[in-house]
N, C-alpha and C positions, 0 to 999 in steps of 0.2 A: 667253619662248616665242613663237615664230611663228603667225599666225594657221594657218595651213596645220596646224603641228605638231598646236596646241589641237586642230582640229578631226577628226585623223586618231586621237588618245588617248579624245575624245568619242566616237568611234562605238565605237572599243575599246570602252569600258566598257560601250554599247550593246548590243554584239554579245557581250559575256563572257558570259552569261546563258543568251542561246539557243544558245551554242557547248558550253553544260555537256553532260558525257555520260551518260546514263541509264542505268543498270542494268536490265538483262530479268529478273525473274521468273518460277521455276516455279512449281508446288507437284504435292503427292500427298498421298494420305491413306489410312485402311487402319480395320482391328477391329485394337484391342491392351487386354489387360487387363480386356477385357467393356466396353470401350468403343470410341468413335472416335478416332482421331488425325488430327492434319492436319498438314502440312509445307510453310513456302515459304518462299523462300530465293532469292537473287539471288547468280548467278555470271557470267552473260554466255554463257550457252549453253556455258560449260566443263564443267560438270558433268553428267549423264545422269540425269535427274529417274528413270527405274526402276532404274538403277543402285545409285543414292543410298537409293530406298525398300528395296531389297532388303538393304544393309546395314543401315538404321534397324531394320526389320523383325527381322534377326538380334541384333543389339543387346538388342532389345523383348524378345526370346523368352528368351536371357542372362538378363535382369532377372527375369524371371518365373520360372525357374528359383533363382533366389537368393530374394525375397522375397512370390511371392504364396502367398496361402494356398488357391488353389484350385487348387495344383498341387503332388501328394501327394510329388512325388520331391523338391520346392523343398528348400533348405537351410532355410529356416525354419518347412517344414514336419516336418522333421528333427529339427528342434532344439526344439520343440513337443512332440516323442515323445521327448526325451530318450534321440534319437542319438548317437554317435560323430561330429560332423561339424564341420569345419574350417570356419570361414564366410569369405567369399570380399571384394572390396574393395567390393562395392554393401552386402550385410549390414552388415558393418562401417562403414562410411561414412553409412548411416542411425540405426543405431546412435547413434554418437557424436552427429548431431544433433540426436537423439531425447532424448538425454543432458542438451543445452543447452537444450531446449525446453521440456524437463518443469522445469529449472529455474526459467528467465526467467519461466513461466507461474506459478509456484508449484503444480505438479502437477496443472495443468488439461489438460494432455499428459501421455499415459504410454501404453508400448506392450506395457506389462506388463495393461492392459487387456483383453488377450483372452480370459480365465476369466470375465470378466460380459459381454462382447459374444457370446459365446455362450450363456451363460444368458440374456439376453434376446430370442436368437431372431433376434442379425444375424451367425452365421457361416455359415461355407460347407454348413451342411445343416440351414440357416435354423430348426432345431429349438429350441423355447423351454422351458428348465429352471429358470427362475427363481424362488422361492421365498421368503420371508420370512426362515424358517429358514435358508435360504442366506447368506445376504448376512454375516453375520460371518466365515463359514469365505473365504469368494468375496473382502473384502475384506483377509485378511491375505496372498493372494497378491498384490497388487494395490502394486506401487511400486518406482520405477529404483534403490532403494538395495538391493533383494534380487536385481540380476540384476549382470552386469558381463563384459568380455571379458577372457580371460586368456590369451597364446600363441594364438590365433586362434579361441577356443575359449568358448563361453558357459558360464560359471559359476552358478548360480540356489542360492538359498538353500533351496527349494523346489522340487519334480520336478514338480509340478502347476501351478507358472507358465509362460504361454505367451503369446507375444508376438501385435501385432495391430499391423503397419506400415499398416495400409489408410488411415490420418491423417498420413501424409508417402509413403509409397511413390510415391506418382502425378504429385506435384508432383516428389521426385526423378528418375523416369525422366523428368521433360522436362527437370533439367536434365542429365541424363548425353546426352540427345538433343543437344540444343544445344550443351554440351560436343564431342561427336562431331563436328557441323557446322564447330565454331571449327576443330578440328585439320583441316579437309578443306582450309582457307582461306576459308570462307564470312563473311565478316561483316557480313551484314544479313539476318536470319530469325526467324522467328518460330515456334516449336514450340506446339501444344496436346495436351495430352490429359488427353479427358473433359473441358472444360474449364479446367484450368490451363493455365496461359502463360508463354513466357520469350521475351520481344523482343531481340533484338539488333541494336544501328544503327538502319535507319528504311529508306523505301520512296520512294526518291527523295527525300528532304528531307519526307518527310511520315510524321508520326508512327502508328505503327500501331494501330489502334482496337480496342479489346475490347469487347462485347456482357457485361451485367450480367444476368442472368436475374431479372425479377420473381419475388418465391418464394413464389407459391400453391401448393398442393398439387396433387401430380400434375404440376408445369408440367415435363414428361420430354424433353421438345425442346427444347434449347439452341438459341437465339436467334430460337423463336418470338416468344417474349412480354419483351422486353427492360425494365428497369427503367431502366435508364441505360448511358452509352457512356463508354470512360475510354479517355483517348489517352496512348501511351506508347512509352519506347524505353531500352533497357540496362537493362530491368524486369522481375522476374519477377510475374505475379500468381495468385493464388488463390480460390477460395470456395469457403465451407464453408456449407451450410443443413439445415434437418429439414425441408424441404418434398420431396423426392424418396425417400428413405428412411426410411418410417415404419410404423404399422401402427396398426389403432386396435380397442380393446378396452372392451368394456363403456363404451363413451362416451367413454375419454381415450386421447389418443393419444400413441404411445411412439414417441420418436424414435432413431435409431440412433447419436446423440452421447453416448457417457456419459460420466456424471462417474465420475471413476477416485476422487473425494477419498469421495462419497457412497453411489457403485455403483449408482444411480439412473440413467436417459434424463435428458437435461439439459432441464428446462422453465422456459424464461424468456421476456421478450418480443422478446429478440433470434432474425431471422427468419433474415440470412442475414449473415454475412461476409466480405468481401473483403481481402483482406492485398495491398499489395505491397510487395515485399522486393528484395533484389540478385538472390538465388536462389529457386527455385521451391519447394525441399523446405521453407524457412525460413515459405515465404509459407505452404503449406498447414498447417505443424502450428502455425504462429502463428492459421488463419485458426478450425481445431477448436478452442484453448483458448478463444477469446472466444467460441466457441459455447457451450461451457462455463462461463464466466465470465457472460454477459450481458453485457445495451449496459452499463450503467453501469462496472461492472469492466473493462469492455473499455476505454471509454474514458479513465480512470483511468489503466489499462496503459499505453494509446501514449499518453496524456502524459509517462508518464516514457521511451518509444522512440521518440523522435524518427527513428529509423532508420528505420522503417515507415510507410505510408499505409494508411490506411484507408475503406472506403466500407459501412456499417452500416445494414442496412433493421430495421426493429425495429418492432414494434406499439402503439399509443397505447392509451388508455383503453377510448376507443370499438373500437376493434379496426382502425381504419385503419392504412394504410401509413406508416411517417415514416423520414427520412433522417438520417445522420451523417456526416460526412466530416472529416478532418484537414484544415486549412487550407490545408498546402503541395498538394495535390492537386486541390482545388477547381476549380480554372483549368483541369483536364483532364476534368470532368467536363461530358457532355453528358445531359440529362436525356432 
């Protein structure tokens, strides 16, 4: 090779770099589900950032029609009354991985939980029924193997079991969100709501960063008070804690995770978890069973699911703050 050649291939390679082309960035954000959502997404000024929100948004309202419980027409609020009703591909599709959830967890998930989440005073007309004398009748509604679909149609063993998606719903609509995005052609964005997250691709070669919420009591603004920053991409994440939804009674306080196995608020010294998974719905009902389970069991669990990462705030002796994390994630974590 010619000196002249050498030196015209050297600036090449000099010049490859800064000659790359950047992708532009929008986003939006909105109220969905009683909470916030946020959206941003890189297309290169192809797409119409209010355009875009106005389908998300009809999307958002779809969902909530099929799965929330504080919307009385919802098919699953239907099917809770022991309607006549055809459940549609979002029910369904939660369903089924509400199915694998409660398995992998060994029943530390179950969406057949909703006859003690409202006896303890966290459904939708936050009224507390709960009684001692309860709890036998309340537990024999309570598990995936009395309910099942059959021709589009829920079966239940019992007219009094009624289902409580509010432990994967949320992490599902961000991924039906993102989903939606892929089919536009978008492939670098990042969906939240309420806090769950599904990244896709990165933000110019740089990986997109999530905010961990310290989980003191009351801390109700996400990413005021952050505990740690976790960098990520083709990831979905979650977290589940009992510092936001609680309540406290004659001195102990009741949190709104329950154990579906006990019929009890789950009280351990796991504070808060984070799950990330492929998908969002996986991360969140993974990130509720270890709520249910505790640090130790939890931990225990993702040793044998190596598919999952996890990042675990738990309480020590003294009552301090302490950390767990899976190994393969560590490197992403900023404190």
């Amino acid at each position: 090779m010619t000196g002249e050649k050498a030196l015209i291939l050297i600036l090449l390679l000099l010049l490859a770099p800064s000659c790359r082309k950047t992708t532009t960035f929008d986003n939006f954000g909105g109220f969905a589900q009683g909470t916030t959502y946020s959206v941003t997404f890189g297309s290169n000024g192809s797409i119409d950032p209010q355009e875009l929100k106005s389908e998300v948004e009809m999307i958002l309202k779809e969902f909530d029609l099929s799965l929330s419980l504080y919307v009385d027409s919802s098919i699953l609020s239907k099917v809770n009354r022991n309607e006549d009703v055809q459940v549609d591909r979002y029910f369904s599709e939660a369903f089924t991985k509400s199915v694998e959830i409660s398995r992998l967890s060994g029943g530390a998930f179950d969406i057949t939980v909703g006859p003690l989440t409202r006896a303890w005073g966290f459904g939708p007309d936050d009224y507390r029924s709960f009684s001692e004398s309860k709890l036998d009748s309340l537990l024999k509604l309570i598990g995936m193997e009395k309910v099942r679909l059959e021709n589009n149609k829920v079966v239940k063993t019992d007219t009094a079991i009624k289902f409580d998606f509010n432990a994967i719903a949320q992490g599902y609509s961000v991924d039906v969100v993102s989903e939606y995005l892929d089919s536009r052609g978008i492939r670098n964005s990042l969906v939240e709501i309420g806090g769950e997250v599904r990244a896709k691709g990165d933000k110019n070669g740089v990986l997109w960063r999530i905010g961990i919420d310290r989980p003191e009591d009351n801390n109700n603004m996400p990413g005021n008070n952050l505990q740690a920053v976790i960098s990520m991409k083709d990831r979905s994440l979650a977290t589940s804690g009992n510092y936001r939804k609680f309540y406290v009674e004659d001195g102990v306080k009741y949190s709104h995770t329950i154990d579906p196995r006990t019929g009890y608020p789950a009280r351990n010294t796991l504070l808060s978890a984070t799950i990330l998974a492929d998908d969002c719905a996986t991360a969140d009902g993974i990130a509720t069973a270890c709520m249910v389970m505790g640090k130790d069991k939890s931990v225990e669990f993702l040793g044998e699911h190596s598919e999952y990462d996890a990042y675990l705030i738990f309480s020590d002796a003294d009552g301090n703050f302490q950390t767990w994390s899976t190994e393969s994630l560590k490197k992403f974590i900023s404190q």
